[in-house]
Each structure stands twice: as structure tokens, then as C-alpha cells.
N, C-alpha and C positions, 0 to 999 in steps of 0.2 A: 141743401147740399151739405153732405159732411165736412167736418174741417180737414181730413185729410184731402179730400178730391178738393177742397179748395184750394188746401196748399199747393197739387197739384199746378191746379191751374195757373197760379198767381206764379207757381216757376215757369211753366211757361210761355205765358207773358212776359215777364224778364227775360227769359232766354230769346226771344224773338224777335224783343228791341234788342238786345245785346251781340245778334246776330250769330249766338252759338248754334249752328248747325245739328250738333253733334244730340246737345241736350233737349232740344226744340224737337229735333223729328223721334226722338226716345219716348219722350212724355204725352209726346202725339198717342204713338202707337197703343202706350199706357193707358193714356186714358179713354182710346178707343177700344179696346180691351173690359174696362171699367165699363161702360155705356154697352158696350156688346152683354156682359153678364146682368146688369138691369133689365135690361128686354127681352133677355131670355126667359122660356117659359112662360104660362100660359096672361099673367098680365106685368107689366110694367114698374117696376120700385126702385128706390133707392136704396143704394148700398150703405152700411155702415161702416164706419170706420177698419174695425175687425175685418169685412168681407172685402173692401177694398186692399186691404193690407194683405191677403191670401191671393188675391189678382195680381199684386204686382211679386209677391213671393214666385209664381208660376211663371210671369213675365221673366222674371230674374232666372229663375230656372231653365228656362226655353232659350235665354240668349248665352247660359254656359251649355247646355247641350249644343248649339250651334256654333260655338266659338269651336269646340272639339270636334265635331264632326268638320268643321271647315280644314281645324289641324290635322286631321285625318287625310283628306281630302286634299290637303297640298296648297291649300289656299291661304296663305298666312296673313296677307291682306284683311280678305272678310272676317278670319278669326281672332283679329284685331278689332276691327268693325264691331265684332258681338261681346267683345270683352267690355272694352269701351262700354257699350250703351249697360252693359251688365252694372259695372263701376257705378255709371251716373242711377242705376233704379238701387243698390247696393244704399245710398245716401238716406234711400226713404225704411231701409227696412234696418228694425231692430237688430241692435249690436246679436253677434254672434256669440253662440259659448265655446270656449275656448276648448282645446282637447282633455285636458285634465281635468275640468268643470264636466264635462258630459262621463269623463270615467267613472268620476263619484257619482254621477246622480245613478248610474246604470248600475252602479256596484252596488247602491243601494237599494235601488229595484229589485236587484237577484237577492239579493241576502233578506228584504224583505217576503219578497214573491216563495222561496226558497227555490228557484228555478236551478235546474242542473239538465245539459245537453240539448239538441236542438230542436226538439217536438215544444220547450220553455219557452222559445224567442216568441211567439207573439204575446204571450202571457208578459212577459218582462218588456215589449212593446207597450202592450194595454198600459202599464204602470209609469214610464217613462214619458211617454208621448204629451197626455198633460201637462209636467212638470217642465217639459222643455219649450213645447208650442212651438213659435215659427224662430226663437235664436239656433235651433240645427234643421239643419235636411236630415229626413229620413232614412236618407240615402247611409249618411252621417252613425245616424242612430242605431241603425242595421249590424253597419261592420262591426262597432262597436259592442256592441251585446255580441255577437258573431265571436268576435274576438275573449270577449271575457268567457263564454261560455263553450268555447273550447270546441267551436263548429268548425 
């Protein structure tokens, strides 16, 4: 087992004896998530580190699209519910980069790439996306180049 899904587990198990509801049925979902992408395809492996860390990025991702459509939807309850469990998978994933950290790295992309206007953004993408990995959403990364290159 990797040491990340270890780690997983062993929260847990604290959270279980500890009787946090909140964190125990998250880490469930988590790691049924994790075990669901093992068995997918055509035989059976263990994840790495890396790949487990992109499962719960997605996880993390799935419970803010859900917190917003709930705030959408008038429900402010569950989109409470989906923030929350967003927070507790938030603990397992790499600090984020901060906004003025992702302006330099993209201003550096352009000015390396020489990109100018918007047929550039995936090129300035390709260059980017590397250097940042999982500290920004794409989502993230988009507006930003978007923004610099004057889309």
C-alpha cells in the first residue's frame, strides 16, 4: 500500500474511534474512489502515490462543483455539507499557489513561448501546466493566461 492511502487509512481509523462523522464518511468516499480507480481497467494495481493524490484532487473538485450547484439550487445546508468535506480532502492536498505566484509563472510562459492572443492559450497551457502540477486548478490556470493574453 502506498504511504499516502496509508495515511489515508490510519485517519480514518482515528476519525472513527473519535467519532467524527464528518471526516470518517469523507475519507470513506475517498478511498472508495481510490479502490474504484485500482480496478478499473482491464486488471487490478496499485496506485501510487502521484495517482492517488490526482483521486483525491478530483474528489476535492467534485465536492466544490457540488457545494455551488447546491448554492445554486437554494440548498445551503448540503452546500455546506460539500464544502466541509471539500476542507477535510483540502488537508491531504498540496499547498496551493497563491495568485501572484501563478501570474509570474504564466507571464513567464508567454514571454518565453512568445504567445500573443488566443489561438497561444494552449501553447502557453503546454508550458505552464508542468511547472504548476496539482498547487492550481486548471480552471485557475485558464482565466489567468485568458487574462494576461488579453482574451
Amino acid at each position: 500500500m502506498s504511504p499516502f492511502k496509508s495515511r489515508l487509512q490510519s485517519d480514518l481509523t482515528e476519525a472513527i474511534r473519535s467519532r467524527d462523522e464528518l471526516v470518517s464518511s469523507t475519507l470513506r468516499l475517498t478511498l472508495t474512489a481510490i479502490t474504484n480507480e485500482e480496478v478499473a481497467g482491464k486488471t487490478a494495481r496499485e496506485l501510487s502515490d502521484d495517482e492517488v493524490l490526482k483521486v483525491i484532487v478530483r474528489e476535492a473538485k467534485k465536492r466544490r462543483e457540488a457545494a455551488e450547484a447546491f448554492e445554486n439550487g437554494g440548498r445551503a445546508e448540503s452546500a455546506a455539507r460539500e464544502r466541509a468535506e471539500g476542507e477535510v480532502l483540502a488537508a491531504y492536498l498540496p499547498a496551493q499557489l497563491s495568485d501572484d505566484e501563478l501570474k509570474v509563472i504564466v507571464a513567464d510562459a508567454i514571454a518565453q513561448t512568445g504567445a500573443s492572443g488566443p489561438q497561444a492559450m494552449g501553447q502557453v497551457m503546454k508550458v505552464v501546466r508542468p511547472k504548476v502540477g496539482d498547487k492550481a486548478e486548471g480552471g485557475r490556470i485558464a482565466a489567468e493566461i485568458k487574462s494576461q493574453l488579453g482574451v
